[in-house]
C-alpha positions in Angstrom: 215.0 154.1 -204.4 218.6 155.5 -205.5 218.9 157.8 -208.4 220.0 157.0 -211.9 223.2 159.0 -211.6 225.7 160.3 -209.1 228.5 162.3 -209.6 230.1 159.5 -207.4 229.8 156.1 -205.5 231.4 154.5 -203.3 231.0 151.0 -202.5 231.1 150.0 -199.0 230.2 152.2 -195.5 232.8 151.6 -193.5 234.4 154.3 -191.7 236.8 154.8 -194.2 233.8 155.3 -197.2 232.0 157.1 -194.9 234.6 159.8 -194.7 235.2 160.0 -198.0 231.6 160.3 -198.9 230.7 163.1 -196.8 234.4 165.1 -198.1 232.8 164.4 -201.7 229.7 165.7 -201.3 231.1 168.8 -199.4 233.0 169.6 -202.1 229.7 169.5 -204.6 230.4 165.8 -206.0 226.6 164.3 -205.5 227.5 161.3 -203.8 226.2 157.7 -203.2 227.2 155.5 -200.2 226.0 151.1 -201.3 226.1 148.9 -198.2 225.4 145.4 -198.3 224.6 145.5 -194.6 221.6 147.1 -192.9 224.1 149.4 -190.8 226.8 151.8 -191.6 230.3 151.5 -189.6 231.9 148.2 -190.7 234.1 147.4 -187.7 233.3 150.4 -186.2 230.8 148.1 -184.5 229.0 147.6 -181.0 226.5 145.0 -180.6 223.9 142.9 -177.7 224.7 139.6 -179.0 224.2 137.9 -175.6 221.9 139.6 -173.3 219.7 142.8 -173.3 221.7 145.7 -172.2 225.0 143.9 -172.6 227.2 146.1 -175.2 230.3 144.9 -176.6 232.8 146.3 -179.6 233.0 143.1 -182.1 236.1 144.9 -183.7 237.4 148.3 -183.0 237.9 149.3 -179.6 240.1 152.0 -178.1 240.5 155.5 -180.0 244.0 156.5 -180.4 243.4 158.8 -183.1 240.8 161.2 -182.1 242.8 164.2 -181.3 244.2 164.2 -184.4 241.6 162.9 -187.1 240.7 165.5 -189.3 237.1 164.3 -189.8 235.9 165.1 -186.0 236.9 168.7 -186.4 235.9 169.1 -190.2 232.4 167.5 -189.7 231.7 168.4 -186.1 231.4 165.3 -184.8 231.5 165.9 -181.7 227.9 168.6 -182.2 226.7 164.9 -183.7 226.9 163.1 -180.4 230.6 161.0 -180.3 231.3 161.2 -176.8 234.9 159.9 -175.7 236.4 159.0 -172.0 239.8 158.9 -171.8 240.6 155.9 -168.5 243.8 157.3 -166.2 245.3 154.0 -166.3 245.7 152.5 -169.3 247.5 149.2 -170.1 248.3 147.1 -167.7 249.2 143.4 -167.1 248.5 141.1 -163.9 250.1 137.9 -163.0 248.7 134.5 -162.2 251.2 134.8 -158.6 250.2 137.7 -157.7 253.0 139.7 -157.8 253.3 143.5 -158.4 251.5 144.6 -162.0 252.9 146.9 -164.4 250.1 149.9 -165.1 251.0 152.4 -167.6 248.9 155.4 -167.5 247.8 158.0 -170.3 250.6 160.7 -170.9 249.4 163.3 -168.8 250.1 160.8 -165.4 253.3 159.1 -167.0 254.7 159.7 -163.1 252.4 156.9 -162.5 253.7 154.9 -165.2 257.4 155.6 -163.9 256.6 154.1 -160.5 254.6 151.0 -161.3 257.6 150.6 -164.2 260.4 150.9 -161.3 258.9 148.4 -159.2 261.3 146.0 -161.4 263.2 148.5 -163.3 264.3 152.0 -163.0 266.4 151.8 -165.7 263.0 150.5 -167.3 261.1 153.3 -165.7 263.4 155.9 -167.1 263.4 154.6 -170.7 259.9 154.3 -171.2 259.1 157.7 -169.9 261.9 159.5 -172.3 260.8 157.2 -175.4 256.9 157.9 -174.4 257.8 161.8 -174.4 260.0 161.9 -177.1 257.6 159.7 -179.7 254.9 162.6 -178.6 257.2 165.4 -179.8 256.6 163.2 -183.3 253.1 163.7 -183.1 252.8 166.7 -185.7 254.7 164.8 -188.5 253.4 161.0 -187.8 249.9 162.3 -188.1 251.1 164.3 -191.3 252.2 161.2 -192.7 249.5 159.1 -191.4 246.9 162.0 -193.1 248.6 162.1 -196.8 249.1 160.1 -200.0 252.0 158.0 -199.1 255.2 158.4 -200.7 258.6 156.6 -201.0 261.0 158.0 -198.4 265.2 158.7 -199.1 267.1 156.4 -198.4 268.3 156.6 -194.7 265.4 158.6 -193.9 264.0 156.5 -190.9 267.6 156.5 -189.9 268.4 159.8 -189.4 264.6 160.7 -187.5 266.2 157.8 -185.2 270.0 159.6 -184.2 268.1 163.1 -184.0 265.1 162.2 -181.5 266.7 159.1 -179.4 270.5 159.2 -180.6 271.3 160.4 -176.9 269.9 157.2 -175.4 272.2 154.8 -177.5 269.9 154.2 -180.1 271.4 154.4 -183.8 270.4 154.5 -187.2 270.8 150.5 -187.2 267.6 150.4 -184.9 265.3 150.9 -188.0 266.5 147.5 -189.5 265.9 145.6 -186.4 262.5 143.7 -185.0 260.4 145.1 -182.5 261.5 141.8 -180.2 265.0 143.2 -181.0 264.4 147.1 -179.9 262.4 145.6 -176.6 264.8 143.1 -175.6 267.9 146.0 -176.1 266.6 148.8 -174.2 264.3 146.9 -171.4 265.6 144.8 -169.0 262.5 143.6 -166.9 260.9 140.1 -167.8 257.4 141.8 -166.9 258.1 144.9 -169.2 259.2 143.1 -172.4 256.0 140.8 -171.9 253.6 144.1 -171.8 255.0 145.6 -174.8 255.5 142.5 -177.0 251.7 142.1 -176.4 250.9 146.1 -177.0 253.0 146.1 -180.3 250.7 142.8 -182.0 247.7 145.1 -180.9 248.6 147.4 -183.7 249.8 144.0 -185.9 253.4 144.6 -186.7 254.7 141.2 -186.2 257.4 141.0 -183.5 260.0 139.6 -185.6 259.6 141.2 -188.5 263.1 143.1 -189.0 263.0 146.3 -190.7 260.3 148.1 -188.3 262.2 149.0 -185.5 261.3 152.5 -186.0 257.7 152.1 -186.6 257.9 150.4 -183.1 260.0 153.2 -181.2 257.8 156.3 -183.1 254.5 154.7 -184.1 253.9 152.2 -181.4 255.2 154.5 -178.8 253.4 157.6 -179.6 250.0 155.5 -179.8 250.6 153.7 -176.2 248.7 154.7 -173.6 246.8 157.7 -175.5 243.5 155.4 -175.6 240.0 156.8 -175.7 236.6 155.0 -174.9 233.7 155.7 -177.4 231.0 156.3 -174.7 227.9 154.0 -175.6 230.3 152.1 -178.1 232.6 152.4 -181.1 229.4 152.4 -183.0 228.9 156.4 -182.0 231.5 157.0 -184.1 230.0 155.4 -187.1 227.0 157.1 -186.2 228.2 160.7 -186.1 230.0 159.8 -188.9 226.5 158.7 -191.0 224.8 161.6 -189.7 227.4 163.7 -191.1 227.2 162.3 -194.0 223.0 162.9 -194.1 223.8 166.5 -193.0 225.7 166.9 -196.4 223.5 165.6 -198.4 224.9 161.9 -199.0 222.6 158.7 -200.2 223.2 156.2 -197.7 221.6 153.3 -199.3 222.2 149.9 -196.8 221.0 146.6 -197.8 222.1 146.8 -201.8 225.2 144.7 -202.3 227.4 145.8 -205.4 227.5 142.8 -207.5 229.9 144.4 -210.0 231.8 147.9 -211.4 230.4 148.8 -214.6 233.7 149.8 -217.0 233.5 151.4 -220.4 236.4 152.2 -222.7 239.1 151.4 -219.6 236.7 153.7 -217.2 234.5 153.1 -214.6 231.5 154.3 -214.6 229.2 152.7 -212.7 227.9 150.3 -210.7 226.0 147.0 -210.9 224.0 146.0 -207.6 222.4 143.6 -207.1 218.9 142.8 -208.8 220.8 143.8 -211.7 220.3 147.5 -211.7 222.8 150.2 -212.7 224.0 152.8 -211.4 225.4 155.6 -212.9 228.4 157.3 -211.9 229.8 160.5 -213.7 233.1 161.2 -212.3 234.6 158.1 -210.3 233.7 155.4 -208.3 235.3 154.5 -205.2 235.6 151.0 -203.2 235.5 150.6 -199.5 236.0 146.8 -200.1 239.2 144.5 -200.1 242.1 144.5 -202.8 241.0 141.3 -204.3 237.3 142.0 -204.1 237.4 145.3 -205.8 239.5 144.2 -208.6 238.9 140.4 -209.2 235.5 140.0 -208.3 233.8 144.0 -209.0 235.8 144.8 -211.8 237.1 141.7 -213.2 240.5 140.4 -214.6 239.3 141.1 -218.2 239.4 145.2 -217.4 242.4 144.3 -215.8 246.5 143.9 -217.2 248.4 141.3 -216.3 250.3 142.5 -213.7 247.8 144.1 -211.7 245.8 140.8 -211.5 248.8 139.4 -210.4 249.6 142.0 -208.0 246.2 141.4 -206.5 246.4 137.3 -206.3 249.2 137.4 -204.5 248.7 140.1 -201.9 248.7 138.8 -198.6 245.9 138.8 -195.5 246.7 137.7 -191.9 248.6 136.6 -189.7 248.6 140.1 -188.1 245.6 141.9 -187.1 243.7 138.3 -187.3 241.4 138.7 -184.0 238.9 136.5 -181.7 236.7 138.6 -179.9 235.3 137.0 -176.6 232.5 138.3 -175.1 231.5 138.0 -171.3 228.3 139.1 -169.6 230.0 139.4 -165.7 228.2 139.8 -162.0 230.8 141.7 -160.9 234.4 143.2 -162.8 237.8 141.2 -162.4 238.8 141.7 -159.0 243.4 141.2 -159.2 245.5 139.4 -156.8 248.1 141.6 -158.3 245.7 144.6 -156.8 247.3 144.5 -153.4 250.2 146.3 -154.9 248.5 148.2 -157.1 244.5 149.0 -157.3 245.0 150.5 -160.4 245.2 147.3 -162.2 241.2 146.7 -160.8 240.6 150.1 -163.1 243.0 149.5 -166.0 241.3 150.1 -169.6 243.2 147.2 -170.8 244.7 144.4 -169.5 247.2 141.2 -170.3 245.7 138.2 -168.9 247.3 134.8 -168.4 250.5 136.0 -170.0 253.3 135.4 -166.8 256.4 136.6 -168.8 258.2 137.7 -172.1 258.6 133.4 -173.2 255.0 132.5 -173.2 253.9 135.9 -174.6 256.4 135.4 -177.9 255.3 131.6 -178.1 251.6 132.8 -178.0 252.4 135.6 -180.8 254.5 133.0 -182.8 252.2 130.3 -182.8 248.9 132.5 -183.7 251.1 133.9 -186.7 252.8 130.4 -187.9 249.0 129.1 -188.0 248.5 127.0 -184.6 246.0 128.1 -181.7 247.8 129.5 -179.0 247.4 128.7 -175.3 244.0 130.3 -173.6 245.3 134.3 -172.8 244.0 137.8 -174.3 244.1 141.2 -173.4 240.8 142.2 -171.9 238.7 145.5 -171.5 235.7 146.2 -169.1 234.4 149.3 -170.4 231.2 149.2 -168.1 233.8 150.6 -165.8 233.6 153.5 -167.0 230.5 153.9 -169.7 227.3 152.3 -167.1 225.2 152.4 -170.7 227.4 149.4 -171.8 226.1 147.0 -169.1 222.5 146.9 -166.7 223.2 148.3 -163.7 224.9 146.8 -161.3 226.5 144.5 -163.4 229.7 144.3 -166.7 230.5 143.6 -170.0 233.7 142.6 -170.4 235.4 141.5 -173.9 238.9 140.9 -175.6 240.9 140.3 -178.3 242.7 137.1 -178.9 245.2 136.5 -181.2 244.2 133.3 -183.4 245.3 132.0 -186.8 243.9 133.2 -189.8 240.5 131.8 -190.6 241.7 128.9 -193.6 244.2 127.9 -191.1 241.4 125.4 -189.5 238.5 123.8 -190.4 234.5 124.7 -190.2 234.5 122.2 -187.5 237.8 123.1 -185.8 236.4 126.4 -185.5 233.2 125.3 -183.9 235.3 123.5 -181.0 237.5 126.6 -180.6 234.4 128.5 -180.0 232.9 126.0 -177.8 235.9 125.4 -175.1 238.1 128.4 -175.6 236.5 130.5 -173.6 236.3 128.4 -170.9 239.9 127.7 -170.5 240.7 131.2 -170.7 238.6 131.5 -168.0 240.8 129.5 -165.6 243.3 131.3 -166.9 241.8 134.4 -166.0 240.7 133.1 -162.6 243.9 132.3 -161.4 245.1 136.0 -161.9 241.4 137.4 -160.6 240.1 134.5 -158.4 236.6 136.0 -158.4 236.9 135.3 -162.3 235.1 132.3 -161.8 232.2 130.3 -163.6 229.6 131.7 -161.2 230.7 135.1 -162.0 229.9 134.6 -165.8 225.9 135.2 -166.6 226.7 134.1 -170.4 229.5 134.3 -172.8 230.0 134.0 -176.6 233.7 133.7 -178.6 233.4 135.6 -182.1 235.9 134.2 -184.3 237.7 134.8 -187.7 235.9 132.8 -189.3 232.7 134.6 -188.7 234.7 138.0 -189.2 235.1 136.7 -192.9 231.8 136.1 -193.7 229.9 138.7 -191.5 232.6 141.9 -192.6 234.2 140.5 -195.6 237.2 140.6 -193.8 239.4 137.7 -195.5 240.9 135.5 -193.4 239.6 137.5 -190.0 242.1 140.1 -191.1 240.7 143.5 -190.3 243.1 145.5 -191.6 242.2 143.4 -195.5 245.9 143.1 -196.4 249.2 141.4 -193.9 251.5 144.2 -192.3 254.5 143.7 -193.9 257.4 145.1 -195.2 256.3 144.7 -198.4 252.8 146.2 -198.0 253.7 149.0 -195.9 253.6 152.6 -196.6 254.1 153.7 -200.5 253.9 149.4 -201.3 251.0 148.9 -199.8 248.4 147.0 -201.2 251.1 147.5 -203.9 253.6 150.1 -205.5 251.5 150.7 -208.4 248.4 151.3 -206.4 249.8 153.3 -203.4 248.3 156.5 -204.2 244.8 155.3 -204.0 244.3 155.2 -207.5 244.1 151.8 -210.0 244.7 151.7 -213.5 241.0 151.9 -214.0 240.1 155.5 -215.1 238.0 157.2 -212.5 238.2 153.9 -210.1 240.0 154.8 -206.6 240.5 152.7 -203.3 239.7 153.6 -200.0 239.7 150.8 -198.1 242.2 149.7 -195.0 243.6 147.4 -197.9 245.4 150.8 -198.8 247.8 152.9 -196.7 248.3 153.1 -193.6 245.8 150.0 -193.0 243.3 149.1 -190.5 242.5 151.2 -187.7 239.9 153.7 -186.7 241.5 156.7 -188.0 239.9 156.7 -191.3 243.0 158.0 -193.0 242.1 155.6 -196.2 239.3 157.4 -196.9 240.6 161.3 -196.0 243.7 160.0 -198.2 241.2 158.9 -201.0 239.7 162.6 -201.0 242.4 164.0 -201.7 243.4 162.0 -204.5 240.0 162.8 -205.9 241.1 166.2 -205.1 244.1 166.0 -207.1 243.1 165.1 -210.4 239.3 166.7 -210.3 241.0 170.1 -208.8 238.6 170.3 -206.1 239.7 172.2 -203.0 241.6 170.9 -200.5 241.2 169.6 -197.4 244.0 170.7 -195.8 243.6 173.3 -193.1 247.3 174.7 -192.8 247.8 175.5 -188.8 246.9 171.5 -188.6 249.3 170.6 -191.6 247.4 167.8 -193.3 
């Protein structure tokens, strides 16, 4: 049973609440975590849902963000049992013809990456490796961004960081207004290059035609590439060292108690409601883990509300980006690649286009997942039993993937039963005809997890896991909204910390560090901020 009173609560366990939870109670708030579910993680999930001993990641996946997140080091995760591998190569795509793949390894082998690139290009080969190792001289003040309170940059800011790093290679100021199609199509020549990184830059969910991010693609995207780690056992270790971290501090984790409502006195919150109908008590502030819209039309309500913030919350947008089907496939024996003859590599790649021959169909997959219609059967695939044996029986693999779909209103119940009834299937030719041993017999069982289900399982609207569309408009210091950008609401003592708030979704739980020290800011608590790391 859950005390009368905390100093604060925080609605929601998700990675992001999690961190925040455990910084709280480190800095002597007494602190309450309410999940609806009986587990702590959110998307930070792994799962059996087919077989015994068959382990797949339902949402988050690879770890780009581990050697910076300031939680690991803070907390100790590590002492608490995450365990990471990091795969030499890294992205990769194979073709249905067999001819040569395109492997690009993690940063520390880009000669690898420089000869499976100039197998079509060297001009591509060259490009890549100067962008790659110029976008990792960023790393110290994209992870300072990404680890603060956002705020609005001066004008030609973006600009400038673009002439100082890449000006050498042509690029200008002028990039940062273009697409990410744009940028691609300008500085790579190679049909089988353009097609790899159109699919690696919808990973992150920047929309490919969206201009005005043509820096976030050349610093952001780039920096990220390639630098992939595996959570050994499942991304759910991280959500575990991240619970036990919060026990070790002296957090109430309290699963299976849904928040029905924030309790709001005189323009303050001050509580909670769960359900049963017991309150809650919380001193100093409450914090919300959950969605824009479900934090401040449903929890707190439009009558503790102004105008324009219920406004600002109807019309924020979720999907199309970062709107995911997750197959999974319970295999005999891992995809074996005609492509391979050139390449073995590509039989060991952490992740992998399939059924994607060139830069056309890629964009017309992208385009029509994001205008609303099903795309043609492809994905981009992991196998992790490759390299972490816990995630499969011996002797045999778990493989899964994301696929790009529309968001989850954009068909019907019944529409979404057939999609997970054949889709997989036809991927699977697909699949087959670019690893011919990819065949029904190889399959033991197989299950599609679509947005639909995302919705109602995670309370991720619209399959959306980041809760909120990347866009222009709801990027950085707008994001969900101008007014709300600095974690805070108009609420008294009422803070976000959700991926609905900057930078989005991802496991990096920046939303929740970025909360803290919000919390930090107007409670004078210490700091966070350790000063050789810089944020």
């Amino acid at each position: 049973m859950p005390a009368n009173s905390y100093d604060a609560i925080v609605i929601g366990a998700g990675h992001n609440g999690l961190c925040l939870a455990a910084y709280l109670q480190r800095a002597g708030l007494s602190t309450a975590v309410f999940e609806r579910r009986h587990e702590e993680g959110g998307g930070i999930n792994t799962e059996e849902p087919l077989l015994p001993g068959y382990r797949f990641n339902l949402h988050a996946q690879y770890m780009e963000f581990f050697d910076i997140m300031p939680m690991i080091t803070d907390f100790g995760l590590e002492d608490l049992g995450l365990r990471t591998v990091m795969p030499e190569a890294q992205a990769g795509i194979a073709f249905a013809d067999g001819r040569p793949p395109i492997v690009l390894h993690r940063p520390d082998l880009i000669d690898r990456s420089h000869a499976s690139i100039a197998r079509y290009s060297k001009r591509d080969a060259d490009m890549y490796v100067e962008l790659k190792q110029r976008a990792a001289m960023l790393e110290p003040v994209l992870a300072s961004g990404l680890y603060s309170i956002p705020s609005v940059s001066e004008p030609g800011t973006q600009e400038l960081m673009l002439e100082t790093v890449f000006g050498d290679l042509g690029i200008t100021g002028n990039f940062a207004l273009k697409s990410p199609t744009n940028v691609i199509d300008e500085l790579f020549e190679s049909p089988e290059m353009r097609a790899l990184l159109y699919r690696t830059t919808v990973e992150w969910g920047y929309p490919i035609d969206e201009a005005g991010t043509g820096a976030v693609f050349l610093s952001f995207i780039f920096w990220t590439l390639a630098n992939w780690k595996l959570c050994l056992g499942g991304t759910h270790t991280l959500a575990k060292a991240m619970t036990q971290a919060c026990y070790r501090e002296g957090v109430d984790l309290i699963e299976n108690t849904a928040v029905e409502s924030v309790v709001v006195e005189d323009g303050r919150a001050v509580g909670v409601e769960v359900r049963g109908g017991r309150t809650v008590r919380a001193e100093r502030l409450v914090a919300s883990n959950a969605d824009l819209r479900q934090t401040l039309l449903d929890l707190v309500g439009r009558d503790h509300l102004s105008p324009q913030w219920v406004r600002r919350a109807e019309n924020y947008r979720y999907g199309p980006s970062h709107v995911l089907g997750t197959p999974m496939f319970c295999l005999h024996d891992p995809p074996a690649y005609t492509s391979a003859r050139w390449d073995p590599e590509i039989d060991r790649c952490f992740y992998t286009m399939v059924g994607f021959d060139g830069p056309e169909d890629t964009l017309r997959y992208i385009r029509d997942a994001f205008m609303g219609r099903l795309p043609a059967p492809a994905a981009g695939t992991w196998v992790n039993s490759l390299w972490d044996r816990a995630q499969a029986p011996a002797g045999r693999h778990a493989a899964t993937g994301w696929y790009f779909f529309p968001p989850a209103s954009a068909l019907s119940a019944q529409e979404w039963e057939e999609v997970r009834a054949t889709y997989n299937d036809r991927f699977l030719a697909n699949w087959a005809a670019a690893a011919p041993n990819m065949t029904a017999d190889n399959v033991i069982a197989h299950r599609l997890y679509t947005p639909d289900q995302m919705e109602r399982k995670n309370l991720m609207r619209e399959g959306d896991f980041s809760n909120g569309e990347f866009a222009l408009d709801q990027l950085g210091a707008n994001r969900p909204f101008p007014e709300a950008s600095n974690y805070r609401t108009e609420v008294e003592g009422l803070y976000l910390c959700g991926p609905s708030s900057f930078p989005g979704g991802g496991a990096h739980a920046a939303c929740g560090y970025n909360a803290f020290k919000a919390v930090a800011e107007d409670l004078a608590l210490p700091s966070p901020t350790v000063p050789e790391r810089g944020y």
